[in-house]
N, C-alpha and C positions, 0 to 999 in steps of 0.2 A: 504493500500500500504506500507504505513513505519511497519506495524508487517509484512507484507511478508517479508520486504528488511531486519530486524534483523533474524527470524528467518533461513532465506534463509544461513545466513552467520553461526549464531551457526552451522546447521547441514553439513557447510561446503561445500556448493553445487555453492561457487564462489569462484573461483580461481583470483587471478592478474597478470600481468608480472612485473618481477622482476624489482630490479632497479640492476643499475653495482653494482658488489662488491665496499664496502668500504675500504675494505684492505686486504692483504694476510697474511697468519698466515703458518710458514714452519715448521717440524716435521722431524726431522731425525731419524736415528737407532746406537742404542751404544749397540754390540749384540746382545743379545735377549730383548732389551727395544726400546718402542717409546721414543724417547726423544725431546719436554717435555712431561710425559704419559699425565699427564692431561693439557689443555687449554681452556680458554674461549673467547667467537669472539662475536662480532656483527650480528646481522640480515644484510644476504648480503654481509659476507666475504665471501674469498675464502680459506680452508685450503692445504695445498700441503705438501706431504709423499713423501720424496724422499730414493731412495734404497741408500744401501751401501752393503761392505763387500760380500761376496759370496753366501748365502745362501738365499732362497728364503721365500718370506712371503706373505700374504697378509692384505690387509685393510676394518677388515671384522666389520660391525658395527651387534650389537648382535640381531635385530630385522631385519636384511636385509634391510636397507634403501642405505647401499652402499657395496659393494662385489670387488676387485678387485686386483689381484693379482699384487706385489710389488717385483719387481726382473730385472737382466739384461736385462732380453726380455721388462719388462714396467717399468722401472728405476723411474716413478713418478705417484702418484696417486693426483687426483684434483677431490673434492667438493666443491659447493658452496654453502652458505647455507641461500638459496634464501626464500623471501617469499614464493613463489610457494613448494620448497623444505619443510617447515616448514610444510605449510600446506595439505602435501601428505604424510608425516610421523611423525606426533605429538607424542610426548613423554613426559614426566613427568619434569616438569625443565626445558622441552626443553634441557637434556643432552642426548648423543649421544655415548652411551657404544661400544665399538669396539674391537676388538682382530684379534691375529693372526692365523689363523685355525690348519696350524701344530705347532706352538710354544706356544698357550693358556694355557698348562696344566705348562709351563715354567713362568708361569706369563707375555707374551709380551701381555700385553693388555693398552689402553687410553679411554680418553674422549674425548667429545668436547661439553662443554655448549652454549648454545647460548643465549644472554642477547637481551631483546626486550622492548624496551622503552613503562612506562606505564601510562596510564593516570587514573588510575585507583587507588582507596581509601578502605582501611579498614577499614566499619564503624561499625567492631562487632556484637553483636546478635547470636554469638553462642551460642548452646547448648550440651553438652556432653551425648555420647552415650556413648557405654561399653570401648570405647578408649580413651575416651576421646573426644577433641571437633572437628570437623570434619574441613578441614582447604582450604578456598576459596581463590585463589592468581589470580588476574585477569593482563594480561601484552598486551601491545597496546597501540600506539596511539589514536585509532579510526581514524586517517586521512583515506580520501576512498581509495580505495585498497592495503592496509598495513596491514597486518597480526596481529594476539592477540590470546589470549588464556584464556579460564578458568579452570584454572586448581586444582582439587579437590584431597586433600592427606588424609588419617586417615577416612575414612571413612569405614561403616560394608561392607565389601567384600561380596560380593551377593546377595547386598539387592536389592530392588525397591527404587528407589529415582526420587525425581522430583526435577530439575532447575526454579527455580522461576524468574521471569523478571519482571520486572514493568519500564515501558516507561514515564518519565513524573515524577511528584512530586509522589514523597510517603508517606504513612504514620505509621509506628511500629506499629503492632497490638499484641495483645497475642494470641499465639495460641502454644497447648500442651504443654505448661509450660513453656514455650521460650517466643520468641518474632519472627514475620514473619514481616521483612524490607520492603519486595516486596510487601505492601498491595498500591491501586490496582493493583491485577496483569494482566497484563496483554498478558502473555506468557506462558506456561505451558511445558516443555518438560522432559515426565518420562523414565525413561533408567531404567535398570537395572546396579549396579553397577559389573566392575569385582571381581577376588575374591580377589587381592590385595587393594580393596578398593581406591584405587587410578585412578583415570579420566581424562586425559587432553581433553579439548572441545577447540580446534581449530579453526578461525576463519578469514576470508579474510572481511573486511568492503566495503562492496558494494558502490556506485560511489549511491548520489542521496539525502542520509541520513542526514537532516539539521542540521547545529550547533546550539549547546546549548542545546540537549535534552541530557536529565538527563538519565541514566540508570543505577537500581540498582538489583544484582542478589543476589540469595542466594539458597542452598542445602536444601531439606527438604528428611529426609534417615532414612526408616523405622529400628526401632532396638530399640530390648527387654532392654538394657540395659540403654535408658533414660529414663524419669523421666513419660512421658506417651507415650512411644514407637515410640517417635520421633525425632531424633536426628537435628539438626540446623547446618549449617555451617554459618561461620562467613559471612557479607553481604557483600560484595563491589561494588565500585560507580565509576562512570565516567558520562562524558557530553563531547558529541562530539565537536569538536575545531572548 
């Protein structure tokens, strides 16, 4: 039951309702610039693009998570950037790339990162592939239905790789010339990396999951260029509260 209730949540197949925004974050226009371009908010704020001056724009984020044109006819555009929100549109950092569709090539483009409290520890055991060491950043409370992420950067762009989990005490084992954190494992989930090498694994913690269990992940990502054709990402840890 508790491996259905982790897995369930890695592959994203439980959403929560949000809580109220924590606070509003406001973005003007000083002609062809957002102003501030770049900001950073909370899990749960709300941002608001307000029009000015004559000409029209929109509030385009670069993956289509929000589209919405920004002009006299809609003088305000409003996201919130809900758990639910997070977890429908996962991105890398959890930043949130955006631009203006007729004034992009003018430079009117922002961000918006969003920072998510984590309970979550780097306990190393990488290993280096042809880039180098491939890099695990895990962000979440674990509180039940609160949003988290594992999110994987520097890894071989279209390889096979497997998510390691292990529920419960672990133990360092050797394995291809590394070290695998996640021994026993107890979770196994293989993807194929994209060709950016870069993954965010998304996740909503399900309502039920008992405090104190230990949870530790790690990357294991096939590629020519480690040491026995297996690259390691660093391991990290948490234990639900």
């Amino acid at each position: 039951m508790l491996l259905r209730f982790i897995s369930t949540s890695l592959l994203v197949l439980v959403v929560s309702t949000a809580n109220a925004p924590a606070a509003t974050h406001n973005v003007g226009l000083s002609g062809l610039n957002f102003v501030p371009k770049d900001i950073t908010v909370a899990e749960g704020d709300t941002v608001v693009w307000t029009h000015s001056g004559a000409m029209s724009h929109t509030v385009t984020e670069d993956l289509g998570a929000f589209n919405q044109p920004l002009n006299s006819a809609n003088p305000t555009v409003t996201v919130v950037f809900s758990t639910a929100f997070l977890a429908a549109n996962p991105r890398v950092n959890n930043r949130y790339d955006y631009h203006c569709i007729p004034h992009q090539s003018f430079g009117m483009v922002g961000s918006v990162t969003v920072t998510v409290a984590s309970a979550w520890t780097d306990i190393g055991f990488g290993l280096a592939g042809s880039s180098g060491v491939p890099q695990l950043a895990g962000t979440g409370t674990l509180q039940p239905s609160t949003s988290g992420s594992l999110d994987l950067t520097n890894g071989a762009g279209g390889a096979f790789a497997i998510l390691f989990v292990t529920v419960g005490p672990n133990t360092p084992t050797p394995f291809y010339g590394g070290v695998l954190a996640t021994v026993p494992v107890s979770l196994q989930l293989p993807l194929t990396l994209p060709a950016s090498g870069n993954l965010p694994l998304p996740f909503v913690m399900p309502a039920g999951v008992p405090p104190g269990l230990k949870l530790t992940c790690q990357w294991g990502i096939q590629d020519a260029g480690a040491v026995q054709g297996v690259a390691l990402s660093n391991a990290v840890q948490a234990t639900t509260p």
